[in-house]
C-alpha positions as CSV (number, residue, x, y, z in Angstrom):
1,X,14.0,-0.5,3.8
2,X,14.1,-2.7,6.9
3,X,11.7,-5.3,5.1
4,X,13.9,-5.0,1.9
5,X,17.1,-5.7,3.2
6,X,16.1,-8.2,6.3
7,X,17.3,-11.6,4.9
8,X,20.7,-10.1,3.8
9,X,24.3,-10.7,5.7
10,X,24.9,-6.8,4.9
11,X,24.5,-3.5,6.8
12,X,21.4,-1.8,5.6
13,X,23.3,1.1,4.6
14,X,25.6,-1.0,2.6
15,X,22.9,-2.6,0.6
16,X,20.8,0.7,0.0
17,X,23.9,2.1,-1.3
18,X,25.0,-0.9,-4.0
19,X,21.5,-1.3,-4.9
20,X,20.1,2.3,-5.1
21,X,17.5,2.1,-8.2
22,X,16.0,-1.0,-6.5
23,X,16.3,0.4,-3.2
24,X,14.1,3.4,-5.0
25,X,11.2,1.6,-5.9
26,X,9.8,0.4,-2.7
27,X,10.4,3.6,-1.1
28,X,8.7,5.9,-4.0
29,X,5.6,3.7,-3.8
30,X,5.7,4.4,0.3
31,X,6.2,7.9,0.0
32,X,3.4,8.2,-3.2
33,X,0.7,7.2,-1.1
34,X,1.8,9.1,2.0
35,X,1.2,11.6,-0.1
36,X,-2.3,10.7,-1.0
37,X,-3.1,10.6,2.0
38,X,-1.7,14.0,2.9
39,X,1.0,13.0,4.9
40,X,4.1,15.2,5.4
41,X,7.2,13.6,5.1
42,X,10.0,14.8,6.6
43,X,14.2,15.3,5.8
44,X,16.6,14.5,7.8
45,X,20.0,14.8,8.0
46,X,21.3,14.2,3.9
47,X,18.0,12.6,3.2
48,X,15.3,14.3,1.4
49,X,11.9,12.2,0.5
50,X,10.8,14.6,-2.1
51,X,13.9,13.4,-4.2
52,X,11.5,9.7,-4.0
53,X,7.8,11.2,-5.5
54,X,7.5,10.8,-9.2
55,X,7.0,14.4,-10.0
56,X,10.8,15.5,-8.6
57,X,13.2,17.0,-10.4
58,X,16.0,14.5,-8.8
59,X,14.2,11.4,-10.2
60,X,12.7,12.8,-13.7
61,X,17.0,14.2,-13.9
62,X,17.9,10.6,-12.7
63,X,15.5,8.5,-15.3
64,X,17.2,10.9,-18.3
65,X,20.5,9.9,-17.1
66,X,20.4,5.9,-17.2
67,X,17.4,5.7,-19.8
């Protein structure tokens, strides 16, 4: 998300917020092949990276709403 928002004037959080589905993207292909290579990722506080791997209930319940 730091690489994705550097060259804007906003707060990170600001940006990840107005610009969630393209926020999504980078951070489902980061978290896909952390998971290929058997890495754990970890919540924290209201985050939860599960929500981000293409097999989640979130996302396949997020895709059905917008598509």
């Amino acid at each position: 998300m730091l690489s994705a928002t550097a060259l804007a004037g906003a707060p990170m959080a600001d940006l990840i917020d107005r610009h969630r589905p393209l926020m999504h993207a980078p951070a489902a292909e980061v978290f896909a092949v952390a998971d290929r290579l058997g890495r754990r990722l970890e919540p924290f506080d209201a985050f939860e990276p599960r929500a981000y791997l293409p097999e989640s209930p979130e996302r396949s319940g997020r895709r059905r709403r917008t598509g």
